[in-house]
Residue frames as a rotation matrix with the C-alpha (Angstrom) as fourth column:
UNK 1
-0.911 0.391 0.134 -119.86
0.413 0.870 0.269 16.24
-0.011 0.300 -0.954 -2.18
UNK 2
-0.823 0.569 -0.005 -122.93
-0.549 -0.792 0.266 17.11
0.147 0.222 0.964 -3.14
UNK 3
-0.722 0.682 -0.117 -126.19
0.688 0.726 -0.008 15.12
0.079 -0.086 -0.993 -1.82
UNK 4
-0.760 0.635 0.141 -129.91
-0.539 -0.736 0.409 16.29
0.363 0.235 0.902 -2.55
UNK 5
-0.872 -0.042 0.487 -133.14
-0.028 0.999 0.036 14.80
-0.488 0.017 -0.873 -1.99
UNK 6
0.439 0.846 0.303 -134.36
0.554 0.012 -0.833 15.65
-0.708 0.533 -0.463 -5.05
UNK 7
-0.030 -0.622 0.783 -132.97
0.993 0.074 0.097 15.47
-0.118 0.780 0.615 -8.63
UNK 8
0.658 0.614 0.436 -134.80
0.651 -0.755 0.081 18.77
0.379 0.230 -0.896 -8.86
UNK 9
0.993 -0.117 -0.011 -133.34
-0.102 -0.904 0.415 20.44
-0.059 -0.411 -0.910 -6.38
UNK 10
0.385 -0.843 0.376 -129.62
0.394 0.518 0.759 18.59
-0.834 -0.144 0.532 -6.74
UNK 11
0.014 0.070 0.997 -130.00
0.936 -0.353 0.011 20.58
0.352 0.933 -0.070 -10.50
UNK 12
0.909 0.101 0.404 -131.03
-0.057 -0.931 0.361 24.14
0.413 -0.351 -0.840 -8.71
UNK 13
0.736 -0.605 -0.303 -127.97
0.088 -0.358 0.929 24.16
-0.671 -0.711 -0.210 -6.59
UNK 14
-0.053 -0.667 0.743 -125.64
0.923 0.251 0.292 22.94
-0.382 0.701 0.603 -9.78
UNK 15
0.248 -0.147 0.958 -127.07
0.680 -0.678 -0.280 26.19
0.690 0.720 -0.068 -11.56
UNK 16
0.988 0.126 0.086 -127.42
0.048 -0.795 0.605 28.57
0.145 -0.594 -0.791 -8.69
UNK 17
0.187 -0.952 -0.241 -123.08
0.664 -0.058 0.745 27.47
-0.724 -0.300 0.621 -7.89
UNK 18
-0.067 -0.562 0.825 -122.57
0.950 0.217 0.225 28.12
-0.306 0.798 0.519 -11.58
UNK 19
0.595 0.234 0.769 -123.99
0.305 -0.951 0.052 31.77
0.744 0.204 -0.637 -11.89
UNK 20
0.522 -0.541 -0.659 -121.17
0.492 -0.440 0.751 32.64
-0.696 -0.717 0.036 -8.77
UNK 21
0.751 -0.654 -0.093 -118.71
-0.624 -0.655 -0.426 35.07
0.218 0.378 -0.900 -9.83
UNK 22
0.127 -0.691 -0.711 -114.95
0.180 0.721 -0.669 32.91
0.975 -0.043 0.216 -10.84
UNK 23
0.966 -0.251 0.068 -113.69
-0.050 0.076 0.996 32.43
-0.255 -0.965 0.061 -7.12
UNK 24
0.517 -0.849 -0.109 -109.73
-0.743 -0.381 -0.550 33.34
0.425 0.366 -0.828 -6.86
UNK 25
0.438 -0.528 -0.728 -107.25
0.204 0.846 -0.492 30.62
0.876 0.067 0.478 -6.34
UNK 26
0.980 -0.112 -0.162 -105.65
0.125 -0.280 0.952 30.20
-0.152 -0.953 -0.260 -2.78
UNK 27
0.318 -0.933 0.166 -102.19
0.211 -0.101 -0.972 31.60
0.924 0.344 0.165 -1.77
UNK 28
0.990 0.132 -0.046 -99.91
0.084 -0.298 0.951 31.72
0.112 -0.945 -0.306 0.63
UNK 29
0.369 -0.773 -0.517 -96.94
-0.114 -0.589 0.800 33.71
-0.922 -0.236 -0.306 0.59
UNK 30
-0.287 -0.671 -0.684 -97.18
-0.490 -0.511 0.706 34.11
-0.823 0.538 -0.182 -2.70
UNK 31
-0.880 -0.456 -0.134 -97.51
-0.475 0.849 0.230 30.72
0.009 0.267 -0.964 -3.66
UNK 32
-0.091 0.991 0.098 -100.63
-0.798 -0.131 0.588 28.71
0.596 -0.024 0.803 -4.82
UNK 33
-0.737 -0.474 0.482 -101.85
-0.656 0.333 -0.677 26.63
0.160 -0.816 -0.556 -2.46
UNK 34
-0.773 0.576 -0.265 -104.62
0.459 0.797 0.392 23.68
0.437 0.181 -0.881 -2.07
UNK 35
-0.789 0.445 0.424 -107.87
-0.586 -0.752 -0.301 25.20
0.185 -0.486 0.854 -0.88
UNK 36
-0.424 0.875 -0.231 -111.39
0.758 0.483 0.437 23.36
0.495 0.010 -0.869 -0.04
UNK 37
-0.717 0.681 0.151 -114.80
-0.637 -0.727 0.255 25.31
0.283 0.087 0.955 -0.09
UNK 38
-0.556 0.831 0.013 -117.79
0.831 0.555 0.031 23.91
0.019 0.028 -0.999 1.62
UNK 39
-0.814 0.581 0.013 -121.22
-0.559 -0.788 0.258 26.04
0.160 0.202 0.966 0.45
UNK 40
-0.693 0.706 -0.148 -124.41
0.688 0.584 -0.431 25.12
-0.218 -0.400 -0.890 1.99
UNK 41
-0.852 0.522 0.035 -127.36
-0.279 -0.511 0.813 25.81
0.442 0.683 0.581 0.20
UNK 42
-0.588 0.799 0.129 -131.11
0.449 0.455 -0.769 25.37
-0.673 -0.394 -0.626 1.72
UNK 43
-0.628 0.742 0.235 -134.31
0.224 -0.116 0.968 25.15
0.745 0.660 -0.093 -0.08
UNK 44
-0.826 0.551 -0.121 -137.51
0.067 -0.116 -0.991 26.23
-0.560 -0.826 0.059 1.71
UNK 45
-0.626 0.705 0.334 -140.58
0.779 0.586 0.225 25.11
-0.037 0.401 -0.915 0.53
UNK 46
-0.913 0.327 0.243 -142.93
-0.327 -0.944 0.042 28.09
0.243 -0.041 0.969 -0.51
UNK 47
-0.495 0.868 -0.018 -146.40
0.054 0.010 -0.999 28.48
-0.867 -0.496 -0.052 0.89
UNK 48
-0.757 0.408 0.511 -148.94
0.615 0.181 0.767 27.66
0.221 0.895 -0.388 -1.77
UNK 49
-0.904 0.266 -0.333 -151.39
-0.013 -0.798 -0.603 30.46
-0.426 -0.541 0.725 -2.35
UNK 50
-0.596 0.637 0.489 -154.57
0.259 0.729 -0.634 30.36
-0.760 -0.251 -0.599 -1.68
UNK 51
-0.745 0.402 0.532 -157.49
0.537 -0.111 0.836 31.26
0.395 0.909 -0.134 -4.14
C-alpha cells in the first residue's frame, strides 16, 4: 500500500519504483511461489540556500 503526504511526493516514489531494474519472480524448489515486497522510501526536505 502505498500512502504519501503529498501528491508530489506519492508521484516521486511511483517513478523512482519504476526506474528499478525487473525484480525476479520467487521460487522454491523450483517452483514459483507467492512473494510480497515491502520498500520504504523517505524524503528529506533539502536545506534552502541562502543568498
Amino acid at each position: 500500500m502505498l500512502t504519501a503526504p503529498d501528491a508530489s511526493l506519492e508521484k516521486e516514489a511511483i517513478r523512482i519504483i519504476k526506474k528499478m531494474p525487473r525484480w525476479s519472480p520467487g521460487e522454491m524448489g523450483g517452483q514459483p511461489v507467492r512473494t510480497w515486497v515491502d520498500k520504504v522510501l523517505r524524503f528529506r526536505p533539502q536545506r534552502a540556500s541562502s543568498y
